[in-house]
C-alpha positions in Angstrom: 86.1 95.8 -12.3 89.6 95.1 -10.9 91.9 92.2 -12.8 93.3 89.7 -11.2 96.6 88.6 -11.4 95.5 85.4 -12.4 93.5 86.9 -14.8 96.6 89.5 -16.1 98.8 86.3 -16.6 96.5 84.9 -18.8 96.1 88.2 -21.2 100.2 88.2 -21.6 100.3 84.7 -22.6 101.1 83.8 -26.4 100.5 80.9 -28.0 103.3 80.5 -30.2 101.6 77.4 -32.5 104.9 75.5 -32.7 104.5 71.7 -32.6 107.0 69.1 -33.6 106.3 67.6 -37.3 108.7 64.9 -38.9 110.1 65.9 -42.5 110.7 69.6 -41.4 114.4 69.6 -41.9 116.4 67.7 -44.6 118.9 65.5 -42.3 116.3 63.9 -40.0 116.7 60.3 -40.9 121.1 60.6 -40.6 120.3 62.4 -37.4 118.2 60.0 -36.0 120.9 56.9 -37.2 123.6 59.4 -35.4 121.7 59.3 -31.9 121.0 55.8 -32.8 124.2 55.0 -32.9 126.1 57.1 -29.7 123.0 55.3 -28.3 124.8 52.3 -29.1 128.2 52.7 -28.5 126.9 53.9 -25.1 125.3 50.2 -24.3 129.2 48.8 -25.4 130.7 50.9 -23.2 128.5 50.7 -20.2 128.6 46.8 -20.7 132.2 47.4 -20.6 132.4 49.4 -17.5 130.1 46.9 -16.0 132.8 44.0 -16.9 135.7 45.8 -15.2 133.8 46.8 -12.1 132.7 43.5 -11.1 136.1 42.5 -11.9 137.4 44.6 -9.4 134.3 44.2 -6.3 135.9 40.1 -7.2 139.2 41.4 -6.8 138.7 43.2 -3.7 136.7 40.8 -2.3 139.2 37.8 -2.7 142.7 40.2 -2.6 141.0 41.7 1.2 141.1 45.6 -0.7 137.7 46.6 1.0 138.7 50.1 -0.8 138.6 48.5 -4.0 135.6 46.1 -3.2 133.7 49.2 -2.8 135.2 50.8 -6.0 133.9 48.0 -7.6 130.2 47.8 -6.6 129.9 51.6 -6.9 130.8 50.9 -10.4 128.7 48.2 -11.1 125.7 50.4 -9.5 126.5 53.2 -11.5 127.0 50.8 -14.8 123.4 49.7 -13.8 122.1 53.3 -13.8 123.6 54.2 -17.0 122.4 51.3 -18.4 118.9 51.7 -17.7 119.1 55.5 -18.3 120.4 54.2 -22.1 118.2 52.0 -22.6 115.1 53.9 -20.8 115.8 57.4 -23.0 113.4 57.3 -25.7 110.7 56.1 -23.4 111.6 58.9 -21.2 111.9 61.3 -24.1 108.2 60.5 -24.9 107.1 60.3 -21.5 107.9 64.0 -20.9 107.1 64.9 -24.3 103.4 63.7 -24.0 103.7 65.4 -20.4 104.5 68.5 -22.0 101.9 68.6 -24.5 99.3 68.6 -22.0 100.5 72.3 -20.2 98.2 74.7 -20.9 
């Protein structure tokens, strides 16, 4: 009886067995507080960025610089998107995680 391909594909798979387990590595916790913190200084620096771009959209807007008007919301837009990308990360991280785990 001929094999499919379907059914070759599944005779080369390996299952390597490797799942994620906390207290693996020495480290974990100061690698955790590490991403914790770029995390962090991220959010300050986004909040920044945010600050000076809607500094300059009020600039342009009142000065009559449509170039740096648009500048400015572009910023502010992208200030948004980093900001929800920083603060959306670890639920992200899990999303895809959980995701992951269910390929077979």
């Amino acid at each position: 009886m001929p094999l499919f391909l379907a059914d070759r594909i599944h005779h080369l798979a390996y299952d390597p067995g490797i799942t994620p387990s906390d207290g693996g590595l020495p480290g974990l916790s100061v690698l955790k507080n590490v991403v914790n913190s770029i995390n962090l200084f991220g959010i300050v620096a986004v909040v920044g960025a945010l600050a000076v771009s809607l500094g300059v959209w009020a600039w342009g807007h009142h000065s009559g610089g449509h170039q740096a008007e648009a500048n400015g919301k572009k910023g502010a837009v992208v200030a948004a998107g980093a900001a929800l990308g920083l603060g959306a990360a670890n639920g992200i991280v899990q999303f895809f995680s959980a995701l992951g785990e269910q390929v077979e």
